[in-house]
N, C-alpha and C positions, 0 to 999 in steps of 0.2 A: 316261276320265281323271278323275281325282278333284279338284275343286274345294277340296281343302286345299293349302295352302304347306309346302312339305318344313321349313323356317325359318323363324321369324313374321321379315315382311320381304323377306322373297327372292323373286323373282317366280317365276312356273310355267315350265318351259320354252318355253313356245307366247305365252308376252308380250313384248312390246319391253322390251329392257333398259331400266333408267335411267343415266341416267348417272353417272360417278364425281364427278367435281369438283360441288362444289354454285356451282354459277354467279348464281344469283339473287343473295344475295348480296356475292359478288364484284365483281359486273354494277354495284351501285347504292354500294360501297366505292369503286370506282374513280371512278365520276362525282362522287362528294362529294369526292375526292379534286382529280379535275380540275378542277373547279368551282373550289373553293378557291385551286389555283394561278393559273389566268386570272385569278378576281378580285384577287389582287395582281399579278401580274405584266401582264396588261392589262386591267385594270377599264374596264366598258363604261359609261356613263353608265347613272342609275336616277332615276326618277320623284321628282321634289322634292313638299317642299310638303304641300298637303291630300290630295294623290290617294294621295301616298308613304305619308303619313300613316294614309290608309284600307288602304292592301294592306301595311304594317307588323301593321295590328288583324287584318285578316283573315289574316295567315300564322299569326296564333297560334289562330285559329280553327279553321284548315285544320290546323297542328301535333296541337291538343285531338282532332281527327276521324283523323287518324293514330291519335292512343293508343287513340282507342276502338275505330278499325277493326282495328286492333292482337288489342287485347285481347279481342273480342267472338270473331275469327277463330278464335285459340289455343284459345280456353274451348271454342268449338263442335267443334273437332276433338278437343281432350282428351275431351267427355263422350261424342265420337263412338268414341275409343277405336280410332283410326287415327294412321296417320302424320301428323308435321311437318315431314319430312326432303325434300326436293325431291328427293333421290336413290332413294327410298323406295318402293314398293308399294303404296298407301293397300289395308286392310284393309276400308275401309268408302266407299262414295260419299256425302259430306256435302254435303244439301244444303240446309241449317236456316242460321237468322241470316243471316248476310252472306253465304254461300254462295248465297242463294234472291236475292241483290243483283246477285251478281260472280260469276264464277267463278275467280276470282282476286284473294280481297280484302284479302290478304298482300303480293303484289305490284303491287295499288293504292295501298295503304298506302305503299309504299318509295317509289312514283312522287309521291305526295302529300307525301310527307317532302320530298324535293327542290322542290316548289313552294313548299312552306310555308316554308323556309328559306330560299328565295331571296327573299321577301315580305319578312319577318323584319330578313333580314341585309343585300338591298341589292346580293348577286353579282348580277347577270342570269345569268352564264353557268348558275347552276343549272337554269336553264328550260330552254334547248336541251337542256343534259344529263339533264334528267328524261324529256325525249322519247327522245333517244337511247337513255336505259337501260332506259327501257319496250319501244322497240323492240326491244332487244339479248336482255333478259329473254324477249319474245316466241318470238324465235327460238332461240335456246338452248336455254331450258326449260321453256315452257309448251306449245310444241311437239309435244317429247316427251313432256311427263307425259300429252297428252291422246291419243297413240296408246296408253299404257299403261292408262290410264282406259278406252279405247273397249274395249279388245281383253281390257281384266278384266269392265267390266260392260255392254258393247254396246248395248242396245235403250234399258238404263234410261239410259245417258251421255250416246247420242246425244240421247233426250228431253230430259233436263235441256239438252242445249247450244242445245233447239230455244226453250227456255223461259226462256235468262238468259243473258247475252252474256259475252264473256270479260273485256271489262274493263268498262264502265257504258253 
């Protein structure tokens, strides 16, 4: 069998499909969505004062570590000259930057946007919901990508998972 893609994208017949809907982020739309409703419709009490005061500073901390974990991800996968589609077939196993971090540092990123914003703004309910959607994200589609990952580049996939965890 020939290790070329009939369609740059499209998996070989012998790999687990991906899936259609791109769920990741739908998974972390909804929980900033729900998030936001709780906290008007039943706002939970949040840390006054000097301590408030300290995890206000640090959401925007944690925000600035989003954009850069953000942007570092993107850039690594672009010069990798593979997918960014969760749906996708990665053409290449990246595991440079943030990838040598996370194996997942797209999807840490989303998970840190939800803390950060709850630091920020004051919801609690962000928090729970960041656990939730990280767990949801888990199961949905980290999943599956990593049966598609194993079963394109085996020996080298499994090494890299032996050597950097899926989320920190």
């Amino acid at each position: 069998m020939t290790d070329k893609l009939t369609k740059p994208g499209l998996a070989k017949p012998d790999l687990p499909r991906p899936r259609l809907i791109p769920w990741p982020p739908l998974i972390y739309i909804a929980a900033i969505a729900i998030s936001i409703a709780l906290g008007l419709f039943y706002p939970l009490p949040w840390i006054g004062d000097l301590l408030g005061d300290l995890l206000f500073a640090a959401g925007f901390v944690v925000l600035f570590a989003v954009a850069a974990l953000w942007f570092t991800a993107i850039r690594t996968m672009i010069r990798a000259k593979t997918t960014m589609n969760p749906n996708g077939v990665p053409d290449h196993l990246v595991t440079s930057g943030p990838f040598g971090v996370t194996r997942n540092p797209m999807y840490l990123a989303n998970t840190l946007l939800l803390i950060g914003v709850a630091f920020v703004s004051g919801i609690v309910w962000f928090l729970p919901l960041a656990l939730i959607a990280a767990f949801a994200t888990q199961k949905v589609a980290i999943e599956s990508e990593e049966k598609v990952l194993f079963a394109k580049f085996g020996k080298k996939y499994r090494d890299y998972t032996k050597r950097v965890r899926r989320w920190i």
